[in-house]
C-alpha positions in Angstrom: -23.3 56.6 -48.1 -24.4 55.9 -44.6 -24.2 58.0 -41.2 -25.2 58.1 -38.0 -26.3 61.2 -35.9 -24.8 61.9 -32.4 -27.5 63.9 -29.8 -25.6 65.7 -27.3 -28.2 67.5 -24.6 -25.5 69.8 -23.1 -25.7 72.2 -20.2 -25.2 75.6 -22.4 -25.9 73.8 -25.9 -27.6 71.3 -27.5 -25.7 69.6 -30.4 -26.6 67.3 -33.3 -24.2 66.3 -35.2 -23.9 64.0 -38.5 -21.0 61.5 -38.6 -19.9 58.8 -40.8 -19.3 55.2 -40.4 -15.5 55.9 -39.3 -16.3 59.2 -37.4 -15.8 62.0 -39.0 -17.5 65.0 -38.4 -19.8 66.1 -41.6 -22.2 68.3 -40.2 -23.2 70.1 -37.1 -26.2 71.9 -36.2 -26.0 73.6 -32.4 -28.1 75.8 -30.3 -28.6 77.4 -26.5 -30.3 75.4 -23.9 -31.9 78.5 -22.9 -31.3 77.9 -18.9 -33.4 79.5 -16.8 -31.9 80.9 -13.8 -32.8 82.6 -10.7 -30.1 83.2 -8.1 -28.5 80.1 -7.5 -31.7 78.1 -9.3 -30.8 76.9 -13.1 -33.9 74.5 -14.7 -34.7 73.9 -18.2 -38.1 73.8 -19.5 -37.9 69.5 -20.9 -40.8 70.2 -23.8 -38.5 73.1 -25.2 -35.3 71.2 -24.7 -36.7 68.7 -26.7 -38.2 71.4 -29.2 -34.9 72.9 -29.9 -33.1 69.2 -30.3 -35.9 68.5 -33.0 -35.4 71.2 -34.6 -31.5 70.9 -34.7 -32.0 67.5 -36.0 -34.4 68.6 -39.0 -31.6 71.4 -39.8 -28.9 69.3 -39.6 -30.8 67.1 -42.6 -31.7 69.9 -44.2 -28.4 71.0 -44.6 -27.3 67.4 -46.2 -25.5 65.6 -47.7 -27.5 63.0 -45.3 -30.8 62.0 -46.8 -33.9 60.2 -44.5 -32.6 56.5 -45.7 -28.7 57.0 -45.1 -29.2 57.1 -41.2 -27.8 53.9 -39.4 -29.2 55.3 -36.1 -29.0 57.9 -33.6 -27.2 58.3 -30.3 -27.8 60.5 -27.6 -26.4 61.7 -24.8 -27.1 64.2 -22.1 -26.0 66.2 -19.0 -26.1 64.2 -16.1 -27.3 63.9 -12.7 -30.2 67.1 -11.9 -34.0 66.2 -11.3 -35.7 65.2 -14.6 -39.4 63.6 -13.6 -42.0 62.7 -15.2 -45.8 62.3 -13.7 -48.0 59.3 -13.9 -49.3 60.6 -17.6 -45.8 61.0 -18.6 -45.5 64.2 -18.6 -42.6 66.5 -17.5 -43.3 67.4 -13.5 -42.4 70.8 -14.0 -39.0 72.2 -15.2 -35.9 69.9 -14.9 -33.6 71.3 -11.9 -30.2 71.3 -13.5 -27.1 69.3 -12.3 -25.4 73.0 -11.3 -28.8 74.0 -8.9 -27.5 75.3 -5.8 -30.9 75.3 -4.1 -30.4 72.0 -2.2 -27.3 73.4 -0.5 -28.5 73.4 3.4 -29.7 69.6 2.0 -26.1 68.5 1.4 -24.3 70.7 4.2 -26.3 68.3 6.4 -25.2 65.0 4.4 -21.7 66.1 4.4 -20.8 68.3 6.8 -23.3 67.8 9.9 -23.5 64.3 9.8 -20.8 63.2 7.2 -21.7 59.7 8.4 -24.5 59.6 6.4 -22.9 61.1 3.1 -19.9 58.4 3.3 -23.1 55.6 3.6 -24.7 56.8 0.9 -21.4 57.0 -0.8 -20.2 53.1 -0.6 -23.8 52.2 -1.3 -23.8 54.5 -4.8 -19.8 54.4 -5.6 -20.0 58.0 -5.5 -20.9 61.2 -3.7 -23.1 63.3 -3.3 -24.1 67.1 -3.8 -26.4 69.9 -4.5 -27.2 69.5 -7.8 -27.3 65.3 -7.3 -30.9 63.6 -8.0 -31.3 62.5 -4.4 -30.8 65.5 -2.7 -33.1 67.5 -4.8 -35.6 64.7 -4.2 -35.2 65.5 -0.5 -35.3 69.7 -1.1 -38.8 69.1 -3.7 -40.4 66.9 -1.0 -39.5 69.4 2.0 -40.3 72.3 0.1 -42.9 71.3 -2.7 -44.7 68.2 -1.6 -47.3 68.8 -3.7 -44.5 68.5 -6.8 -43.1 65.9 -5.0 -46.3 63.4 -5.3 -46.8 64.1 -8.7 -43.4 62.5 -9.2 -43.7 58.6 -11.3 -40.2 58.3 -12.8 -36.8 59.6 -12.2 -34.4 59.8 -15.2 -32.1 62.1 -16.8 -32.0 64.6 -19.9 -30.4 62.0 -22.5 -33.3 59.6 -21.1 -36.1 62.4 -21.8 -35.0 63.3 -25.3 -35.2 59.4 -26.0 -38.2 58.5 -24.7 -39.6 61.8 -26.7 -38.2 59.9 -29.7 -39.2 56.4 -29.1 -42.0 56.3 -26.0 -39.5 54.2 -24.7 -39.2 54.8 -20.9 -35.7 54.0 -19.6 -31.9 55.1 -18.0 -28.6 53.5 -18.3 -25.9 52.2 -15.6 -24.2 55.5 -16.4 -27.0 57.9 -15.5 -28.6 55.6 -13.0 -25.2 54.3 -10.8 -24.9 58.2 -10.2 -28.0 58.5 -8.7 -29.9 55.6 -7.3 -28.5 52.2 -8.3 -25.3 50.4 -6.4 -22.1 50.4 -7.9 -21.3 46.9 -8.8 -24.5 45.1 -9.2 -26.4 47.6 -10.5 -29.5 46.9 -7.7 -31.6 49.9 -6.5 -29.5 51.7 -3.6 -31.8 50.8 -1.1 -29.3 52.2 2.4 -29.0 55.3 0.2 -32.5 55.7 -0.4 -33.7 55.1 3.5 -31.1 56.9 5.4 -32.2 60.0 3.7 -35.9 58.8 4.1 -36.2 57.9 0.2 -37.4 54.8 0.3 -40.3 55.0 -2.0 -37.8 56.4 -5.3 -37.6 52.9 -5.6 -40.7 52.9 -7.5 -39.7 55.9 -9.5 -36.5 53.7 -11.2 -37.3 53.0 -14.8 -36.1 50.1 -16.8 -31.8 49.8 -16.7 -30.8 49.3 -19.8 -27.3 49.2 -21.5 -25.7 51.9 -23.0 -25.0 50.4 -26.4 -28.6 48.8 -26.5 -31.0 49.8 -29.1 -33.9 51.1 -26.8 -36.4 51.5 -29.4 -37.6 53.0 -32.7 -38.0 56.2 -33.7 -42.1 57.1 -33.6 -43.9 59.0 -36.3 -44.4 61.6 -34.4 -40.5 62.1 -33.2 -39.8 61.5 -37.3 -41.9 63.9 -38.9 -40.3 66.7 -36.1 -36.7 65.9 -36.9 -36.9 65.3 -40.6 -36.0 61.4 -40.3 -37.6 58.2 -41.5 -39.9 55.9 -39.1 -38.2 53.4 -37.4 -34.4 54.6 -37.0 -33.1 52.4 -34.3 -32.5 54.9 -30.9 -29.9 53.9 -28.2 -29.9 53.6 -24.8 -26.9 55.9 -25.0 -24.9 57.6 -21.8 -23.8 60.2 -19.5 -22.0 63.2 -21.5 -18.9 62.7 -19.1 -19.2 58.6 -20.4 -19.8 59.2 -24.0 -16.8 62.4 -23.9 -14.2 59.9 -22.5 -15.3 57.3 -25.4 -15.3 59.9 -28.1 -11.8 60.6 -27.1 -10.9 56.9 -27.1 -10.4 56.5 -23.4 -11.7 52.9 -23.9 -9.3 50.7 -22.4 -8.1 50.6 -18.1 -5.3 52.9 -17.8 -6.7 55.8 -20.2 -7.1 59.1 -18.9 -9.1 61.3 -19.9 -9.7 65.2 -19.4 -13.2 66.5 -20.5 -12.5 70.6 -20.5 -15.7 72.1 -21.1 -18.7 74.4 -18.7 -17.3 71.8 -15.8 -13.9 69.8 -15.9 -14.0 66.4 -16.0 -11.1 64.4 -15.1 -11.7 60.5 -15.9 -9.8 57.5 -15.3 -10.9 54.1 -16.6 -10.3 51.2 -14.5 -12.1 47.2 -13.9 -15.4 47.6 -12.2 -13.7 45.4 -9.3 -11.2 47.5 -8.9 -13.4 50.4 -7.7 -12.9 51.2 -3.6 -16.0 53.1 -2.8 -14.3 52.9 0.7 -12.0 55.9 -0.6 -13.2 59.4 0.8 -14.3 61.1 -2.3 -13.6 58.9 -5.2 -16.6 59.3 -7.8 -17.3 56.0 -9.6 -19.3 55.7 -12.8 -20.0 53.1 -15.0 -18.6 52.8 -18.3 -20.5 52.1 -21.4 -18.3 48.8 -21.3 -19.9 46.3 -19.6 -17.2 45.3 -16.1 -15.5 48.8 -17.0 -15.8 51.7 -14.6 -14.7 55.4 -14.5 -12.8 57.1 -11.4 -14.2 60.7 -12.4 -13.2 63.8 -10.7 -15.6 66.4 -12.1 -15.2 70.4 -11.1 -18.7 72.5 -11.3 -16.0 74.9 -12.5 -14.8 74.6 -16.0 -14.2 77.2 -18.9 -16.7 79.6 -17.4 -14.1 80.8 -15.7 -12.3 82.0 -18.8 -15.8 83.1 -20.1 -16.0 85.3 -17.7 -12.3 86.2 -17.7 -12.5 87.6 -21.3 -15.8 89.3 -20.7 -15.0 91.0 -17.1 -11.1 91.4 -17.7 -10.1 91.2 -20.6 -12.9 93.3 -22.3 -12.6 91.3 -25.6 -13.8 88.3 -27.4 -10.8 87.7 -29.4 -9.0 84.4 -27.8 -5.7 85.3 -30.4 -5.3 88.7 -28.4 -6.1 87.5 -25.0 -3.1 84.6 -25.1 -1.1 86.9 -27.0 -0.9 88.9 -23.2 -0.8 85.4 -21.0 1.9 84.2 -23.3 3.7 87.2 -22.9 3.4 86.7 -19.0 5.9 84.8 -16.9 5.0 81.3 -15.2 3.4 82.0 -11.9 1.4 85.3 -13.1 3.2 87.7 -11.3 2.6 85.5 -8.0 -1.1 85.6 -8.5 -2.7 82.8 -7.5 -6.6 82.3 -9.0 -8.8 79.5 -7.6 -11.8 78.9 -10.4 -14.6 78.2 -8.1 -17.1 80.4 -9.7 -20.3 78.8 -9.2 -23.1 79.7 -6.5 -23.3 76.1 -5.7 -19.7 76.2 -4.5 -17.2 72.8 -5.5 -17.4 69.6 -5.7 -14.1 68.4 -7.0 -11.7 67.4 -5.8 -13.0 68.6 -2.7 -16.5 69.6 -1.8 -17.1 73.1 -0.1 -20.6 74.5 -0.8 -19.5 77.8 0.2 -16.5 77.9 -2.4 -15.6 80.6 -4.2 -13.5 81.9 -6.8 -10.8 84.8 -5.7 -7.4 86.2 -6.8 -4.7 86.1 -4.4 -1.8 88.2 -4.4 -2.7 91.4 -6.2 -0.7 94.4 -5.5 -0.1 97.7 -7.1 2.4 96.1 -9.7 -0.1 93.8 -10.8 -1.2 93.5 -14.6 -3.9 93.1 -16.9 -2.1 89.7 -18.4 -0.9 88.3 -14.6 -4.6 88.4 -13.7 -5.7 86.6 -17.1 -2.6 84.5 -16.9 -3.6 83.6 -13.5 -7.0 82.3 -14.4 -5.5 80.2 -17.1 -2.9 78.6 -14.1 -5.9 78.2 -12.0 -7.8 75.7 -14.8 -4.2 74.1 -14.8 -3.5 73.7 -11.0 -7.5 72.3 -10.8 -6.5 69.5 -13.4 -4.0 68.7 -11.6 -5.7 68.7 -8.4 -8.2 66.1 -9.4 -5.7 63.7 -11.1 -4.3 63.4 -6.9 -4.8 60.3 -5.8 -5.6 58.7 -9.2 -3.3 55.4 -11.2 -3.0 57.7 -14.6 -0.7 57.0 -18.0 1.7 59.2 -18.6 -0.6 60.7 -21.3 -4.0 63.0 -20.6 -6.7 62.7 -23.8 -8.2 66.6 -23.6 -11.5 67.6 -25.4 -13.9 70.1 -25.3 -13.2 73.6 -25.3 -10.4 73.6 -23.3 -8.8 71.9 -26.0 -9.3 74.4 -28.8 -6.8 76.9 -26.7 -2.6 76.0 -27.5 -2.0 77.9 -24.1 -3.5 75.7 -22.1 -3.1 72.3 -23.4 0.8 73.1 -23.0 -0.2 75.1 -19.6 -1.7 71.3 -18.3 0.7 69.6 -19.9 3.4 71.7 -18.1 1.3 71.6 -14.5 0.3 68.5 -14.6 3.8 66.3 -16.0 1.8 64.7 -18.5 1.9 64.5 -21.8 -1.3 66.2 -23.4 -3.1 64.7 -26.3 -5.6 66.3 -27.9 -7.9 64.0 -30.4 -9.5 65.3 -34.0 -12.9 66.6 -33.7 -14.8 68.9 -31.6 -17.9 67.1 -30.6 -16.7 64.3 -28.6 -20.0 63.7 -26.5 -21.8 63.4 -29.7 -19.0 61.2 -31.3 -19.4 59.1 -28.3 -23.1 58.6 -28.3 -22.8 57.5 -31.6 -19.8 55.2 -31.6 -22.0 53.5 -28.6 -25.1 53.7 -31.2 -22.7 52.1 -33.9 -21.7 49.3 -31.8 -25.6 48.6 -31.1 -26.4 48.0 -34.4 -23.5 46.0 -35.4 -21.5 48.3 -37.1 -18.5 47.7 -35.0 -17.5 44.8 -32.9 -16.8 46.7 -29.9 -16.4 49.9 -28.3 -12.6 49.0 -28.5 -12.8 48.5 -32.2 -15.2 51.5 -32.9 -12.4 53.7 -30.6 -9.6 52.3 -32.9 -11.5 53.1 -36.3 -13.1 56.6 -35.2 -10.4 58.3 -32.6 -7.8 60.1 -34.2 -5.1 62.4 -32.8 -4.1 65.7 -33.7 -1.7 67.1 -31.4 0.6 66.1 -28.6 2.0 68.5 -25.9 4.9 67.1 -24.0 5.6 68.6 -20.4 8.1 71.0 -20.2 9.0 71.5 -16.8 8.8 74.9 -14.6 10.0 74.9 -11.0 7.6 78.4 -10.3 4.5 75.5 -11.5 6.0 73.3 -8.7 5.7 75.9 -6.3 2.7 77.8 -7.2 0.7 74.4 -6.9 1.9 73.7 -3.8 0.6 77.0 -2.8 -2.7 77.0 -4.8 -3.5 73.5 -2.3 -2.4 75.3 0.7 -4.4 78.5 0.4 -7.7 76.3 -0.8 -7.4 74.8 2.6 -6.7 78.1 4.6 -9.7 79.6 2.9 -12.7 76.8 4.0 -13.3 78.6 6.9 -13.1 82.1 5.3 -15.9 80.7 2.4 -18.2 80.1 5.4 -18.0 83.1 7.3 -18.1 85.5 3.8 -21.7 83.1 3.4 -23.0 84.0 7.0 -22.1 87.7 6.7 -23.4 88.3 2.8 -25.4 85.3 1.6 -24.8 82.9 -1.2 
């Protein structure tokens, strides 16, 4: 029998996971990133990253039934945007800065919010904006603040890139990773405006090779095969973007499918024709799609589950998910007029709105206020923020959920009932990975398309239809008005306390 094994370099986790030809999941081997963080500084050291994903690779065969000779190929994806470089010898220039890094936030207060002229240039000449934890502005931060780092710097690429090129010596990026960060929207060219008006210009020379996501980008070395338990020459893919590969693994394949990617950050995606992208739109977010002419309106939070992470841990006292939505389903709609806004992260938001002073808060907390309105609150707020992104989007009438947002029956029918849409939830639990190697499958030939992988791999297991709730109605209208009333309030808590 014959399989193919999916990468997926998360944020939190790295994943490798062994599917078959029609994409089931046979075995998955997982473990932590291991972030390093230091106030609002998160990096990952590349030569352990890559260390661990070996290593889950040469479990994952030792636990079988795959042997060396029954692997098609392997696909990979990653966590996007952050500072991966490499130096002249190839090596890693330091730690990667991670994608969630709020040290470049004076860097994008002045591209946004002092001279916003220059964010929406850079903007229409990318497809999409900018922020703290973008490539460019953390380009701009190192070479202000570590110029020595800064000239060490040869190539710019990302962390599905890195663990490739660790497995083939291949040196490239993708239209996914790359239109992100430093390559215009619809032809793909370097971003040259970009690149100057935030004095830039020589990055150019740090681009590497663009190649497409379902190209095989090289062979797997000796080296790379003897670490992860695999034969010589396994084809490697070009692969893409987590967000990319989720929305694939899901089957959000053809224009008009939505889908929402529920996992550390929440990723709201929309596909649509390339040409039909208007980068002229205040803070739509283009990416490419693994589909060649395809493109994906994306509204991704920094927010995501962490917020119910750190519900359960700080509220709820308890890691059992069966009690905890035993007391939010035994709450009314609207939490007891609590509203919750999940903007947890030091580095503020960035979706659907950017605000690098963003914070999370509950609002509405008297005396009669319970354990379950506050945890029922959070839960709303994931809701209400899903619904926030999908403004000003052309969505079905149907929202494909995955990651670990979709494990919870609360809130798939909680979305479902915010949001009007039907929710579907597809079969599987590691859609990145599914993704990445659908997109490897259709490299090698195995499938015709990614249309024709999507339709043989993709399968659904639930569907939540709306039910509708007048206090939803109301308490979103309120959740949008207090995000606005409390912009100026983020700043000021900032100047008197620090991030």
């Amino acid at each position: 029998m014959n399989y193919i094994i999916g990468i997926d370099g998360g944020t939190t986790k790295i994943k490798a996971v062994l599917f078959d030809t029609t994409g089931h999941e046979i075995e998955t081997v997982a473990a932590p990133s291991d972030i390093i963080e230091d106030g609002v500084r998160k990096e990952l050291d590349m030569n352990f990253f890559w260390e661990k994903t070996a290593a889950c690779v040469r479990l994952l065969m030792e636990k079988g039934p795959a042997k060396p000779e029954d692997i098609l190929a392997v696909g990979v994806t990653g966590q996007g945007e952050g500072l991966w470089a490499l130096d002249k010898n190839n090596r890693p220039v330091g730690r990667a800065i991670l994608w969630n890094d709020g040290r470049a936030h004076e860097e994008n207060w002045a591209v946004n919010e002092k001279t916003p002229g220059i964010g929406k240039l850079v903007h229409r000449n990318l497809g999409t904006p900018i922020g703290a934890g973008s490539p460019l502005l953390l380009l701009w931060w190192t070479k202000d603040n570590r110029p020595d780092v800064y000239q060490q710097i040869q190539t710019v690429f990302f962390a599905k890139d890195w663990l490739r090129y660790c497995m083939t010596d291949k040196i490239a990026t993708d239209p996914t990773d790359g239109g992100a960060a430093y390559l215009k929207l619809i032809d793909g060219a370097p971003a040259k405006q970009a690149l100057t008006v935030l004095s830039l210009s020589e990055v150019e020379n740090n681009i590497p090779e663009v190649l497409s996501s379902d190209t095989v980008a090289g062979a797997l070395t000796a080296a790379a095969a003897e670490k992860m338990g695999l034969r010589i020459g396994i084809p490697v893919v070009t692969g893409a973007m987590d967000v990319v590969a989720s929305a694939v693994g899901t089957g959000a394949v053809s224009v008009g499918d939505a889908a929402v990617v529920l996992g550390t950050t929440c990723a709201v995606e929309q596909v649509l024709r390339l040409h039909d992208c208007d980068v002229t739109r205040c803070r739509r977010h283009y990416l490419h799609h693994v589909q060649k002419n395809l493109a994906i309106d994306l509204s991704s939070t920094i927010n995501g589950m962490e917020n119910v992470e750190w519900m359960m841990r700080e509220i709820a006292r308890s890691a059992n998910y069966r009690v905890v939505e035993g007391l939010i389903e035994d709450t009314r709609p609207g939490s007891g007029g609590i509203i919750y806004h999940p903007y947890l992260s030091a580095a503020g938001e960035r979706a659907p709105f950017q605000h690098r002073d963003a914070s999370a808060s509950f609002f509405g907390v008297n005396s009669r206020t319970t354990k379950g309105d506050l945890m029922r609150a959070v839960y709303e707020g994931l809701a209400f923020s899903v619904r926030d992104c999908l403004e000003g989007g052309s969505y079905g009438e149907r929202l494909l959920l995955s990651g670990g947002g979709a494990g919870s029956e609360t809130l798939s029918q909680m979305i479902a009932d915010v949001t009007g849409q039907s929710v579907v939830v597809t079969k599987g639990s590691e859609f990145g990975a599914l993704g990445a190697a659908m997109t490897a499958g259709v490299a090698i030939g195995l499938f015709e398309s990614v249309g024709d992988a999507a339709a043989k791999c993709c399968r659904l297991k639930k569907i939540y239809k709306p039910r509708q709730n007048e206090m939803y109605e109301k308490g979103y209208t309120f959740y949008r008005e207090l995000r606005a009333a409390f912009g100026p309030l983020w700043e000021r808590r900032t100047e008197i306390f620090g991030k």
